[in-house]
N, C-alpha and C positions, 0 to 999 in steps of 0.2 A: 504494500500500500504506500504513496505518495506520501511522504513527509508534511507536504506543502498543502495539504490536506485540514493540517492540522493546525494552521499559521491564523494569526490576527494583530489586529493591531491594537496594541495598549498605549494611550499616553502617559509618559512617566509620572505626571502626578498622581495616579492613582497607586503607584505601589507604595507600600504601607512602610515607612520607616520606622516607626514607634508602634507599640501596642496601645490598643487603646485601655483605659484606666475606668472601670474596674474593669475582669478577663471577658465575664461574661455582657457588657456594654457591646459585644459586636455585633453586626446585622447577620443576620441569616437569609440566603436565599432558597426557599424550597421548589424544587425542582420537581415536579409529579409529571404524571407520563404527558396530561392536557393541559395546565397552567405553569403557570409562576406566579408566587405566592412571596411579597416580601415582609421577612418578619425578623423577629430580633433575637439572637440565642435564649432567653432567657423563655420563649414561648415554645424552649425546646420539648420540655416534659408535656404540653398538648397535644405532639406529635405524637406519644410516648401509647401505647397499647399493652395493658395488662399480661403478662407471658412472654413480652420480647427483651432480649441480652442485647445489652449494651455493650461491646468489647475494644478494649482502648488496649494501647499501647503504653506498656511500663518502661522504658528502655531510660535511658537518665545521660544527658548528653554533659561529656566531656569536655577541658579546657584543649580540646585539640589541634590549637593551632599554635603554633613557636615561633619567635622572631630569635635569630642569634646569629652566628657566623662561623666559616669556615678558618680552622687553624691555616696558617700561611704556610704553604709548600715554601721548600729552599728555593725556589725558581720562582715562586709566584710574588713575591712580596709581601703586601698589606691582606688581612684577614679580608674574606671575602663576605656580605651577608646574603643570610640564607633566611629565606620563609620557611617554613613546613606546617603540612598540614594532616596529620594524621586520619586514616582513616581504615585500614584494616589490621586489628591483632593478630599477630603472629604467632602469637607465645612467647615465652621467656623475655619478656620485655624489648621484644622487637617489632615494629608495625609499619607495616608500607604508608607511604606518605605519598603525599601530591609536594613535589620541591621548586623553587622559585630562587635564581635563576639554575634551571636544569643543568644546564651545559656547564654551568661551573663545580660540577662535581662528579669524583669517579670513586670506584670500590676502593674504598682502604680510608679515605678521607675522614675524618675528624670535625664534627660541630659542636661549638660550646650555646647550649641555650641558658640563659640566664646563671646564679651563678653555683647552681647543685644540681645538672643536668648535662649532659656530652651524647652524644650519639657517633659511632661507627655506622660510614657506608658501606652495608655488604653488597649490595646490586645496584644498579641504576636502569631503567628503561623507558627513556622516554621524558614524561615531565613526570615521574613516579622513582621513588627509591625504597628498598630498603633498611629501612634506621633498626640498628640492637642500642639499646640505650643503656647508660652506668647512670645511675643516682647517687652514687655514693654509700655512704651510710642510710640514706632513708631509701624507702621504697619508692618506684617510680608512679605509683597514683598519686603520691605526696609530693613529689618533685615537680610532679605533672599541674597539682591543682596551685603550686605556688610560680612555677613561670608560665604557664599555659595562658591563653586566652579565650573568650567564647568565641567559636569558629561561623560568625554570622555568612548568611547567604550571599551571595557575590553583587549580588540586585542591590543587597545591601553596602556592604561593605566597601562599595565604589563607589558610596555615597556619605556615607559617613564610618569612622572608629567604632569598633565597638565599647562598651563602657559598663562601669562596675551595674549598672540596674539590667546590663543584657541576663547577666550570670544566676536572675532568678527570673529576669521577663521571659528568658528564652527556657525556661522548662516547665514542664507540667506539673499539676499537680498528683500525679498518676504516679512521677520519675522515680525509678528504684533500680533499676540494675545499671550501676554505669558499663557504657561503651559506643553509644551513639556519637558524628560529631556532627549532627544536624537535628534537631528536636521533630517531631512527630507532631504536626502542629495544629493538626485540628484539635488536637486534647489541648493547648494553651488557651481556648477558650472554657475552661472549665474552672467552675469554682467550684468549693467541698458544697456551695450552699446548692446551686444547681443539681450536681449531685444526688443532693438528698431530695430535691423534689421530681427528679427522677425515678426514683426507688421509689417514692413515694406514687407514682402516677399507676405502678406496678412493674418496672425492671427491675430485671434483674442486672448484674456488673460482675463482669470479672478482666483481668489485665493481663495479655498474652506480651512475648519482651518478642520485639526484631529490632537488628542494632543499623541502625540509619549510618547508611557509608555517604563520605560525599562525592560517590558517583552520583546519587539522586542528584546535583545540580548540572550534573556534565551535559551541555547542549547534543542533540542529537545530530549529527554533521553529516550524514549519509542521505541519499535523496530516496530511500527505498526503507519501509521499516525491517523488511527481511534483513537486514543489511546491518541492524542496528546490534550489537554485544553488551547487554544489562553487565553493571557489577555485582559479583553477588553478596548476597548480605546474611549477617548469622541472626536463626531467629529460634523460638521456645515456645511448643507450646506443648504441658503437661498430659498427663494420661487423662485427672480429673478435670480438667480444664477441658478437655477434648470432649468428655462424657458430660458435661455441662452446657456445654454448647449442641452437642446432638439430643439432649433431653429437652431444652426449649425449645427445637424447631419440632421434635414430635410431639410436644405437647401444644404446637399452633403458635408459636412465638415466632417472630421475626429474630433475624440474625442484621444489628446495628454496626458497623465496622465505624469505627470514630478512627480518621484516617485511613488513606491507600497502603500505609505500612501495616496497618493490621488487616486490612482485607488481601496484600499481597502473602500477607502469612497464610490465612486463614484458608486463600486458594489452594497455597504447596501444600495444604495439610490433607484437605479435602479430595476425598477418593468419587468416582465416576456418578456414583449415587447421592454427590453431597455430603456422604458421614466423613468428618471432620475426626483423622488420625491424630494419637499424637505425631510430635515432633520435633527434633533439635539438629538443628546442622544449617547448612548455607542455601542459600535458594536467589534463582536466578531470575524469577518468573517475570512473563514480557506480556504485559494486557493491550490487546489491538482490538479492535472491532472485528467483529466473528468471534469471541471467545465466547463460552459460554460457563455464565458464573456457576456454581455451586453451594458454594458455601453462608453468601452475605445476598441479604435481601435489601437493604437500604447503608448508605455512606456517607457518614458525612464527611464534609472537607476542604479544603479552601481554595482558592482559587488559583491554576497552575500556570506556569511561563505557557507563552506560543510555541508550539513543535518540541514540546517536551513528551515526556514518557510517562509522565502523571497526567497532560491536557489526553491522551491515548487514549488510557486507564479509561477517566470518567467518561469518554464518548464510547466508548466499549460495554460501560455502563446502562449510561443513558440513550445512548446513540448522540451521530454527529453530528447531525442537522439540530438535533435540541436542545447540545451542548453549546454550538456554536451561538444560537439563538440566545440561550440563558446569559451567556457572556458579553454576547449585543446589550442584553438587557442590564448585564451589572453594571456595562459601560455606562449607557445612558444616564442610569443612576447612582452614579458615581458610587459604588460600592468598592473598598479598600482592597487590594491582590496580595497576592504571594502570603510569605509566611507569617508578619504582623499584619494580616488584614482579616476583611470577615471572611465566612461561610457561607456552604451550599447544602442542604440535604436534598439527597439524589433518591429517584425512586427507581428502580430496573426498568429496562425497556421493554420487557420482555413480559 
């Protein structure tokens, strides 16, 4: 399928710098098979139907970006600086990185990030390396959360520094397993109170972890989606967490995915029939128009770059004629993008 399929046009003022204050203050756009319906998260729990699960994403995003520099080779002079941006664990305190400036570095190289932190280059490919990391004496989650920073979206971050209120705007209240370095962001509009009047309307909740890489920002640069290579990403979903979510859909409950990260799980888990296995390991999954969901009967979620692999998703969802339209419409009314802006609940097209 055509990339270019997928394309529109956003004016920059609408993508969302700041979160709005308080989480649940954002708009909601509801998306049903024949309207559009504009309403505000907070009139989430009247969507809310007695018997259907709520399933959010717990994953808990990292300080995973570094500023520091390259030790000076005998031939090279002056310390070179180096970005990095973490984004797949490795094990033993080693994580592939996205590196900036790429070319200036090879296997064996030496970075000092801040001043309890060094990394060895063991590989390099591309704009991607590599890093085994020494912390010294402390462990490297501790070395991590004192020179790290919040690794905000690119949309963002070529707009403005991140700063000390990103390091609680930008995670949920859901976050508990760290290893994300991108927050799951439809759950940033949640608050504990919303929440409870959710449970309250009659959902149920429980919180499945996939750890957000930041492949999810890599533009799509192929004219073909055949053509496109997802990163993969690690994700968790338990035995009883699997049997909780297959006991509300037999008992006539909807299955709610809060974010494309838990409906990308929730797909790899899900066998031909819908029953939602468990699961733990990596998953690559690529949602195009023609897939045919399984597992999630409504999504919500926020609004996705042009010709991205989440704008895909939701028109695989809803279809692409009505995704396209919905987006006309957020235009129109000026409703906020990307990851500090509002929402959509999506209904299947199917």
């Amino acid at each position: 399928m055509r990339v270019d399929v997928f394309d529109f046009e956003l004016p920059p003022e609408l993508i969302a710098l700041e979160p709005v204050v308080p989480r649940d203050a954002s708009r909601l756009l509801h998306i049903t098979r024949d309207e559009f319906h504009d309403r505000k998260i907070t009139d989430l729990p009247e969507q809310i139907r007695p018997g259907d699960l709520l399933v959010t994403n717990d994953t808990k995003v990292i300080p995973a970006q570094l500023f520091g520099a390259r030790a000076s080779r005998e031939e090279a002079g002056a310390p070179v600086a180096i970005e990095a941006t973490l984004h797949k664990d490795l094990g033993g305190d080693t994580w592939r990185a996205f590196v900036r400036p790429a070319k200036r570095l090879r296997e064996g190289d030496v970075v000092r990030f801040g001043e309890s932190l060094t990394a060895t280059v063991r590989a390099r490919d591309g704009a991607e390396a590599v890093l085994q990391f020494d912390a010294g004496a402390q462990s490297f989650s501790e070395a991590l959360a004192q020179t790290g920073v919040t690794p905000l979206p690119p949309y963002i971050a070529r707009r403005r520094a991140a700063d000390k209120t990103d390091i609680a705007n930008y995670q949920t209240i859901f976050a508990d397993d760290e290893g994300s370095v991108a927050a799951p962001t439809a759950g940033l509009h949640f608050t504990d109170d919303l929440l409870d009047r959710i449970k309250a309307a009659g959902a149920g909740h429980l919180s499945i972890t996939l750890h957000v890489g930041a492949g999810t920002f890599l533009p799509v640069s192929v004219d073909d989606t055949d053509q496109h290579i997802m990163h993969s990403e690690w994700g968790e979903i338990t035995e009883d967490q699997a049997g909780a979510i297959n006991a509300a859909r037999a008992a006539g409950g909807r299955i709610i995915a809060v974010g494309t990260t838990a409906l990308r799980l929730l797909e790899s888990a899900a066998n031909a029939d819908g029953r939602v296995q468990a699961f733990r390991g990596e998953t690559d999954i690529f949602i195009t128009p023609g897939y045919r969901f399984r597992a999630v009967d409504l999504l919500l979620t926020n609004f996705h770059l042009p010709r991205s692999t989440l704008f895909m998703l939701v028109c695989a969802f809803s279809g692409t004629d009505r995704m396209q339209a919905a987006y006309a419409h957020a235009r129109e009314q000026f409703y906020r993008f990307y990851s500090y802006g509002d929402a959509c609940l999506l209904e299947k097209s199917e």
